[in-house]
C-alpha positions as CSV (number, residue, x, y, z in Angstrom):
1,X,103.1,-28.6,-36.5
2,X,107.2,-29.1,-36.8
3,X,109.4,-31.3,-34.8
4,X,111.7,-30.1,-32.4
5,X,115.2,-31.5,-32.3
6,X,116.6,-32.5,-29.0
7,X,116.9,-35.7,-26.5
8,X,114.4,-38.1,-28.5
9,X,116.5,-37.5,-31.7
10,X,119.3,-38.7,-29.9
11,X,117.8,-41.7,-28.4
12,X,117.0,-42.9,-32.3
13,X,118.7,-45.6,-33.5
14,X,120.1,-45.1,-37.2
15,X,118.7,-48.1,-38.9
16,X,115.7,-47.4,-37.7
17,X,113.2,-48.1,-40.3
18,X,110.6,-45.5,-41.2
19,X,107.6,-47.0,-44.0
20,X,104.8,-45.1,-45.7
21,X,102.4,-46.9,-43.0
22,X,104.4,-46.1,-40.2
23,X,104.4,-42.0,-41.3
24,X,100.7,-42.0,-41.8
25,X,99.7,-43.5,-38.6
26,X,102.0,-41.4,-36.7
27,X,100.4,-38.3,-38.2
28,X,97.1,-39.5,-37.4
29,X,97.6,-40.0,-33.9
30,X,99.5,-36.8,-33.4
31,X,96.7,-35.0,-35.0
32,X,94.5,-36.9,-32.2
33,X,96.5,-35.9,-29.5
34,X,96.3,-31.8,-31.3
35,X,92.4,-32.0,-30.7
36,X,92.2,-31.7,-34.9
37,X,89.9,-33.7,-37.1
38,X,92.1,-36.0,-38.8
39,X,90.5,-35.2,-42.2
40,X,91.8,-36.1,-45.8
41,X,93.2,-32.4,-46.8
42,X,94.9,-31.8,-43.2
43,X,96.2,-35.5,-43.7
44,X,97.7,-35.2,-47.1
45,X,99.1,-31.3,-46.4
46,X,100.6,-32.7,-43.0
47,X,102.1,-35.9,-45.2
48,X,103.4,-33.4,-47.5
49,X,105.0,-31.4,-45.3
50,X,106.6,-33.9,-44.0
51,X,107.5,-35.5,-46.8
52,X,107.6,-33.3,-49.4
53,X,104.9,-35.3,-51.6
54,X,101.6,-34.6,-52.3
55,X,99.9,-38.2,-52.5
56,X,96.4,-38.0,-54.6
57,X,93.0,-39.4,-53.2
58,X,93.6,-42.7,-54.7
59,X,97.3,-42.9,-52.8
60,X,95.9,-41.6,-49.9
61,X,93.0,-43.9,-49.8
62,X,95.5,-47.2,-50.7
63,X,98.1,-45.7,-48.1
64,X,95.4,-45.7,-45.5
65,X,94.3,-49.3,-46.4
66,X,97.4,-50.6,-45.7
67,X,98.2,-49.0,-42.5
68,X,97.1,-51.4,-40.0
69,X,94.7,-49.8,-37.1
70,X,93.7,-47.2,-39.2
71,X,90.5,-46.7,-41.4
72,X,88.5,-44.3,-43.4
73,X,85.0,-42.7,-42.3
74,X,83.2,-42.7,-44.8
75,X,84.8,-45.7,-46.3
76,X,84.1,-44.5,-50.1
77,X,84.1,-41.0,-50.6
78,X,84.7,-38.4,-53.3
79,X,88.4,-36.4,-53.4
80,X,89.3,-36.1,-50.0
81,X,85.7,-36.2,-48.0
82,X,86.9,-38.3,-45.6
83,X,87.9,-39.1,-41.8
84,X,90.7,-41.3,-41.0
85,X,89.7,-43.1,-37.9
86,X,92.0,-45.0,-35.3
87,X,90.4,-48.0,-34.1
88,X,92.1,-47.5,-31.3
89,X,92.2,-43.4,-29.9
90,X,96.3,-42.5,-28.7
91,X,96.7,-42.5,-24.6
92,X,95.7,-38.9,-23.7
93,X,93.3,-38.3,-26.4
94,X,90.1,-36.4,-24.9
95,X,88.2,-35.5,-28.3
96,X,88.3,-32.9,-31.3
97,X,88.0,-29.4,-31.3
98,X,84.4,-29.5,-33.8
99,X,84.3,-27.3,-36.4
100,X,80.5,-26.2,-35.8
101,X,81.2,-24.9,-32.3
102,X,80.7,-21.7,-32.2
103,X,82.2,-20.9,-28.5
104,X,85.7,-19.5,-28.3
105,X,87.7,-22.4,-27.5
106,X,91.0,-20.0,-26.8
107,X,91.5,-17.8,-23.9
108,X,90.8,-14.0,-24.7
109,X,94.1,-13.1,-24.3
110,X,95.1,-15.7,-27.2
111,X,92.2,-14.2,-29.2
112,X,93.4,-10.7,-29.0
113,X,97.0,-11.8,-30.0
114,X,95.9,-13.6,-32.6
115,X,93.2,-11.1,-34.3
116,X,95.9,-8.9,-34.0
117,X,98.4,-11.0,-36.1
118,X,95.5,-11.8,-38.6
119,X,95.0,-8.3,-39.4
120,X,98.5,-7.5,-40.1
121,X,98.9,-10.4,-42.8
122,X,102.1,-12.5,-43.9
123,X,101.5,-15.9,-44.5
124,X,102.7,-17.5,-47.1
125,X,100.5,-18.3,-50.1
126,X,99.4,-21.6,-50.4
127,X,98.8,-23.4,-54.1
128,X,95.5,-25.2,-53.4
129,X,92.5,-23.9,-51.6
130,X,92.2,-27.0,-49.7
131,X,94.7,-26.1,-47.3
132,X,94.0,-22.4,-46.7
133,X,93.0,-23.0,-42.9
134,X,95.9,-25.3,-42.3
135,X,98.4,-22.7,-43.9
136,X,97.3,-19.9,-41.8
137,X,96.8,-21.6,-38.4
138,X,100.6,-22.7,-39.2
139,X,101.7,-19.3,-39.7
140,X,100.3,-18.4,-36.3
141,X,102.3,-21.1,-34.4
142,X,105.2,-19.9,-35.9
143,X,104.8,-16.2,-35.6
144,X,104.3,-16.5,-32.1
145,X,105.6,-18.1,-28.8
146,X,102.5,-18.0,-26.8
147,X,100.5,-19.6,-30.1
148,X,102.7,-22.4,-30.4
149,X,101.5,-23.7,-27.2
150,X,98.1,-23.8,-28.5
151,X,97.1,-27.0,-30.1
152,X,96.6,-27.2,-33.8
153,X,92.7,-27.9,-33.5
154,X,92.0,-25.4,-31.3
155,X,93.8,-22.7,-34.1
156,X,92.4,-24.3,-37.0
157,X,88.8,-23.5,-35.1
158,X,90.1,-19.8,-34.2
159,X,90.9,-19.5,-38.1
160,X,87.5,-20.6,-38.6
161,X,85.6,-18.0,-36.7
162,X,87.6,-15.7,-37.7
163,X,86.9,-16.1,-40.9
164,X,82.9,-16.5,-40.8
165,X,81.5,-14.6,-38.0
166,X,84.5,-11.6,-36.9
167,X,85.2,-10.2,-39.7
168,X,89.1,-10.5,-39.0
169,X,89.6,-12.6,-42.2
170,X,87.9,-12.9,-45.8
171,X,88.8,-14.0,-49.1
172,X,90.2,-13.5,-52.3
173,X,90.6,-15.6,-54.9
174,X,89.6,-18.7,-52.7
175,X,91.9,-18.4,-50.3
176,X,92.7,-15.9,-46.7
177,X,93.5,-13.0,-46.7
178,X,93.3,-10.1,-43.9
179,X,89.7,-8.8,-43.6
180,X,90.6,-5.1,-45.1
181,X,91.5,-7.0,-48.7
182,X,88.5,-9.5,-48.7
183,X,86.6,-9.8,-51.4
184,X,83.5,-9.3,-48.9
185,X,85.4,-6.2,-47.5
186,X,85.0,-4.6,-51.4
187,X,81.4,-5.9,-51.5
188,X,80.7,-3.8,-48.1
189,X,82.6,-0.5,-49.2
190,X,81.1,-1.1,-52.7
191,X,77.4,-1.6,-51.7
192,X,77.8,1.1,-49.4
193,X,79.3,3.3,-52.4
194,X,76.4,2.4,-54.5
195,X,79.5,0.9,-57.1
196,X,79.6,-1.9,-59.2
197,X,81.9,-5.0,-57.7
198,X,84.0,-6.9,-60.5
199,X,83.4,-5.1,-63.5
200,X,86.0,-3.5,-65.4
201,X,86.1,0.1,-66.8
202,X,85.5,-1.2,-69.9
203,X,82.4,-3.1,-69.2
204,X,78.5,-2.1,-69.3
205,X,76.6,-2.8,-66.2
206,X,72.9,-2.7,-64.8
207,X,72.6,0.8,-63.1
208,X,69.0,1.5,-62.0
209,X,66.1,-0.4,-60.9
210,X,64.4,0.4,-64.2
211,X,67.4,-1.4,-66.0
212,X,67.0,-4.5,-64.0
213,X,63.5,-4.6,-64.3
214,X,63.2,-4.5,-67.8
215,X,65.9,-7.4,-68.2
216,X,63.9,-8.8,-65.6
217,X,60.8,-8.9,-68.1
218,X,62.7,-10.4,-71.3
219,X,64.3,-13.0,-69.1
220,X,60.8,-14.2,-67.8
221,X,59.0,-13.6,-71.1
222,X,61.5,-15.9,-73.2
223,X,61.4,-18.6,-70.7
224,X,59.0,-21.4,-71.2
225,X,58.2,-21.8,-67.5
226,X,57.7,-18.1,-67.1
227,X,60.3,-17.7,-64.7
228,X,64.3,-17.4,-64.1
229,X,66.4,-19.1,-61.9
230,X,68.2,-16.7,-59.3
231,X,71.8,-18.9,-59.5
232,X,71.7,-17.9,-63.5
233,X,70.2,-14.2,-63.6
234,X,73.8,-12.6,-63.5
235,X,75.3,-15.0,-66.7
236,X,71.8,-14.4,-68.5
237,X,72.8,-10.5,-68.3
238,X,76.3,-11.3,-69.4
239,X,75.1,-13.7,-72.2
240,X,72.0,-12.0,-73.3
241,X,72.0,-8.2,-72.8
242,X,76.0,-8.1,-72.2
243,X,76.0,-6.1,-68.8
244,X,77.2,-6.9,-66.0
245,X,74.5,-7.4,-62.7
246,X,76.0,-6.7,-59.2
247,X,74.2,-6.1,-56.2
248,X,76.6,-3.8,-54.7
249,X,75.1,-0.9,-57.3
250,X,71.9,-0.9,-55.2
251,X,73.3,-1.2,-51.7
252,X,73.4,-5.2,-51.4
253,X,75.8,-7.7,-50.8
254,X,73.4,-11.0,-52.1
255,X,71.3,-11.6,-55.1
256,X,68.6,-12.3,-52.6
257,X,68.2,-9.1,-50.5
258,X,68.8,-7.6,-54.1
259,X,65.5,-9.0,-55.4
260,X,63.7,-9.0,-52.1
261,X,64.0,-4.8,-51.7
262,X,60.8,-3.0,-52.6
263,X,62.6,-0.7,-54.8
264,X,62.4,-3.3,-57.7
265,X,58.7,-3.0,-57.1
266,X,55.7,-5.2,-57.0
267,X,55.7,-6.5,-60.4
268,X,57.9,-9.4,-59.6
269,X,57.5,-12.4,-57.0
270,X,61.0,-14.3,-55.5
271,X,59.6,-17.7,-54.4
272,X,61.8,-20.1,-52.4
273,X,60.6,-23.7,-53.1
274,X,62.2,-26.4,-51.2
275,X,64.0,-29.2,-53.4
276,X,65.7,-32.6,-52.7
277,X,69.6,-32.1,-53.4
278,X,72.1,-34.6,-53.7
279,X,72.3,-37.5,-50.8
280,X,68.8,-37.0,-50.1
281,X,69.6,-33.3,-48.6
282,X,67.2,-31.0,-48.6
283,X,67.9,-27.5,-50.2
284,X,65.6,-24.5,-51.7
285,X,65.4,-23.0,-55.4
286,X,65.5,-19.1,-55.7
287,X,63.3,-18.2,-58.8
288,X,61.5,-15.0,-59.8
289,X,58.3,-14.8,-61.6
290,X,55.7,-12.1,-62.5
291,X,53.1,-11.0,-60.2
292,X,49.5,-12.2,-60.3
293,X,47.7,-9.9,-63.5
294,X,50.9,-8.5,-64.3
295,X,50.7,-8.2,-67.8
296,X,54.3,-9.5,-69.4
297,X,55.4,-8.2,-72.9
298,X,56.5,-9.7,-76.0
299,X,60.2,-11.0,-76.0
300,X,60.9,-8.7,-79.2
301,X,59.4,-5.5,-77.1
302,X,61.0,-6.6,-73.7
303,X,64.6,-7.2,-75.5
304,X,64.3,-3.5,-77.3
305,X,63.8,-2.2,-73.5
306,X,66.0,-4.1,-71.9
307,X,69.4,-3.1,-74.0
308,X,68.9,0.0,-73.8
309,X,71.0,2.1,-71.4
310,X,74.0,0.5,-69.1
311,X,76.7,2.1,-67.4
312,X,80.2,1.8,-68.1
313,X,82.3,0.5,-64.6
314,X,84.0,3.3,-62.8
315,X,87.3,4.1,-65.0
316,X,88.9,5.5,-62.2
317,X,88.5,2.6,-59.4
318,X,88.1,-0.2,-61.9
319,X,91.6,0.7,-63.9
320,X,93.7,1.2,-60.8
321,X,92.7,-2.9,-59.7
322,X,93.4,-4.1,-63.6
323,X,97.1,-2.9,-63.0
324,X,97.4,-5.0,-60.1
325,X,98.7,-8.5,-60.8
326,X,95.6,-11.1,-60.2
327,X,97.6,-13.9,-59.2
328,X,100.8,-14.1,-57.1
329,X,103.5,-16.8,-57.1
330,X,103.0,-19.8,-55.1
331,X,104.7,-19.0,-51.6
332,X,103.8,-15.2,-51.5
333,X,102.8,-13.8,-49.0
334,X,99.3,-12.6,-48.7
335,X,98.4,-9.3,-47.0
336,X,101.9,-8.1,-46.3
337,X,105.2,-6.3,-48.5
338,X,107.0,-9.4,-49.8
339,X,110.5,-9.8,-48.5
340,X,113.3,-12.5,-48.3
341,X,111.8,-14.1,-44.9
342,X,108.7,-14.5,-46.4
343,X,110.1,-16.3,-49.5
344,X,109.4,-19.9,-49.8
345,X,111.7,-22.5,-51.1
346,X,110.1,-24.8,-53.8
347,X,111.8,-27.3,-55.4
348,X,112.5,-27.7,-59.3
349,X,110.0,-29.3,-61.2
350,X,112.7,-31.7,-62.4
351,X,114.8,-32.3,-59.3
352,X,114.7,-34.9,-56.7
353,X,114.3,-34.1,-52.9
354,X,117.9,-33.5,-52.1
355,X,120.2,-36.3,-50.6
356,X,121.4,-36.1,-46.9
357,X,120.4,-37.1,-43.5
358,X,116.8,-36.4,-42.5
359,X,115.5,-37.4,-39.4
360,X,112.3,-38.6,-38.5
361,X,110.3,-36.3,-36.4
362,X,110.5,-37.0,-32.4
363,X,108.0,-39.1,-31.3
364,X,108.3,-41.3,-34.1
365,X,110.8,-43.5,-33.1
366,X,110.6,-47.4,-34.5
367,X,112.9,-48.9,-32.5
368,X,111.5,-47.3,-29.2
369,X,107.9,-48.0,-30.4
370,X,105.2,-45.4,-31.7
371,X,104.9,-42.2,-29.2
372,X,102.8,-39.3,-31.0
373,X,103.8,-36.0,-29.4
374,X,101.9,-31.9,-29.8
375,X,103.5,-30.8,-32.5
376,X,103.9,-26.9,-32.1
377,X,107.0,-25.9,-33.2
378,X,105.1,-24.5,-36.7
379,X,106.4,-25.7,-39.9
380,X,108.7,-22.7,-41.4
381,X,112.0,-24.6,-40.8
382,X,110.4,-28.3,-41.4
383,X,112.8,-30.7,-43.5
384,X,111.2,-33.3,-45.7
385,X,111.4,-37.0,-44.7
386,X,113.4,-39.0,-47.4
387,X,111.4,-42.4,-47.2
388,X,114.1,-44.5,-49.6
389,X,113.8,-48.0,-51.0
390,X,111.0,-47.5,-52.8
391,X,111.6,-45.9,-57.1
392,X,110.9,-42.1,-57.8
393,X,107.6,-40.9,-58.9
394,X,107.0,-38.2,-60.7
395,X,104.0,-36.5,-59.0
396,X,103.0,-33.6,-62.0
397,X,105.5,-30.8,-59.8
398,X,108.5,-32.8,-58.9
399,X,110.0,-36.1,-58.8
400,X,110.1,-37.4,-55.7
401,X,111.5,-40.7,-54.2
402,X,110.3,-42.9,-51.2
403,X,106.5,-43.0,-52.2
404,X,104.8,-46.2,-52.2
405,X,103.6,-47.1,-55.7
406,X,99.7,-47.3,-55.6
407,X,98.0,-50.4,-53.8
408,X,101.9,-51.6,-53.3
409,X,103.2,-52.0,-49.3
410,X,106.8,-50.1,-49.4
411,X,108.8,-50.1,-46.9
412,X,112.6,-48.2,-46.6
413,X,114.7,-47.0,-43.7
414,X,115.4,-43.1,-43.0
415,X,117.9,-41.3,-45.0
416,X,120.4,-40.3,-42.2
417,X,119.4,-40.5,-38.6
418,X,120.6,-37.6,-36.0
């Protein structure tokens, strides 16, 4: 989602002026005309790509109030929960790619180049979870010439399936990586291993049915409801018995299928009651109590059974993924050898954006009028915009100048023009 530079550059006029307003209502419209949901993350990571500033929900939301044509759906909503809406759709527009479609909305061929590239990794690293789709359906345009012709809502929904029902891509640490380093991946090999998942070498951990049972008791014996929440069960071993609980040591993946196998026996009952959840939703509580006429022991008596025992994590597996750095640098790339094309630029935390002539990507020409083109040229070799006339703000990473000041209209013309 880049700009190509040719014959609409050259048409551009050099005092043409480019505002805030102008920017975000072009990037609305060419997300229209992409067939992708013009929501508030892809809106603020397209505007920062552009741009090279990240604008915050309030900025975004006073940006977006002062564009004319242009509105928010919800029109109050938490972070960045929101649609924006054109009152008016682009020429050519024929609707969005939803996100909870589950038919293939790319041609096999696509799909097998694709899950091919997915598997192999590369793409850089991005700092905020938010964008994790955006980044990697990105990648893809630029890693390959038949993607790029694809539009941007249609890859964002292949990223998307890939990611919750092929098994091409999984997670780690909130954001994508290839399947074969998932988190989920580790939880399959692990549960199929009969190993603990997440616990270091160091660290006791539930390792029979007997041991979980006996927590099991204490838990429900010094609760005053007789019973213990499913969402707390693996911090109430931390906290209270200090083991670790994971799933994977008896062949599971959830803490549900866990306590649902007959192996834990019939002394214990999971119930699922419905609840109301926020905005009136309606959602369901995990708990586990005894069994009718199951006699349940004194706390002191169910504690003394309950610590006893625990296995330490496996020294072997569990030491070799210690040595391994948890957290890469921002523009690393995940699921492939790191090497100088892979690096990505960031600016100083200090600096300005640098000075020079920026252009305005084509399509967005002021003096011509507003014409929103596919963007799929990928972003890899995307320049910022330098929106001047407006003062510097320092946004927490860099300071940055040509941002309108909160609830302020700003206008300024492009830095440079060709």
């Amino acid at each position: 989602m880049a700009w190509t530079r040719g014959s609409a550059q050259d048409a551009r006029s050099r005092d043409a002026e480019l505002t805030p307003e102008v920017l975000l209502r072009w990037i609305v419209e060419s997300l229209y005309l992409d067939e992708a949901i013009p929501k508030g993350g892809l809106v603020q990571w397209y505007y920062q790509v552009l741009t090279g500033v990240k604008l915050n929900h309030a900025e975004m939301t006073d940006l977006i109030e002062a564009t004319q044509g242009v509105y928010t759906d919800p029109p109050v909503s938490k972070r960045l929960g929101f649609r924006c809406v054109l009152e008016e759709p682009p020429p050519g527009f024929q609707g969005f790619i939803e996100e909870d479609v589950d038919d293939d909305a790319v041609d096999p061929f696509i799909w097998d180049e694709a899950a091919e590239l997915l598997a192999s990794g590369g793409w850089p690293k991005t700092e905020d979870p938010v964008y994790k789709y955006v980044t990697v359906a990105s990648w893809l345009q630029d890693a390959s010439s038949n993607l790029k012709d694809i539009t941007f809502g249609r890859l964002l929904h292949l990223i998307r399936l890939c990611t919750h029902h092929h098994n091409i891509l999984g997670h780690r640490d909130g954001l994508l990586v290839p399947w074969s380093q998932s988190e989920e991946h580790e939880r399959l090999a692990n549960a199929a291993a009969g190993q603990p998942t997440s616990v270091k070498s160091d660290e006791a951990y539930v390792q029979n049915w007997k041991e979980l049972q006996a927590g099991l008791r204490y838990f429900i014996s010094i609760s005053p409801q007789s019973e213990v929440e499913v969402s707390k069960l693996k911090l109430l071993f931390r906290s209270q018995l200090q083991k670790e609980l994971s799933e994977t040591v008896f062949g599971h993946t959830t803490m549900s299928k866990l306590l649902s196998d007959p192996g834990l026996g019939s002394d214990f009952v999971l119930e699922n009651t419905p609840v109301s959840g926020r905005k009136g939703m309606q959602t369901s509580r995990l708990r586990i109590i005894m069994a009718s006429g199951c006699p349940l022991p004194s706390p002191h008596a169910a504690r003394a059974v309950a610590t006893a025992g625990g296995g330490k994590g496996n020294q072997q597996q569990w030491a070799s993924r210690e040595a391994k750095p948890r957290h890469k640098k921002p523009g690393a790339p995940v699921g492939a050898a790191q090497d100088s094309q892979h690096k990505v630029k960031t600016e100083s935390k200090s600096s300005p954006l640098a000075e020079g002539s920026i252009s305005a990507p084509p399509g967005l020409d002021v003096s011509l009028g507003l014409t929103p083109g596919r963007q799929a040229e990928g972003t890899a070799a995307a320049q910022p915009i330098h929106l001047t006339g407006t003062a510097g703000r320092q946004t927490g990473r860099q300071v940055v100048q040509g941002v309108p000041a909160p609830k302020k209209a700003a206008g300024g013309a492009v830095s440079g023009s060709k």
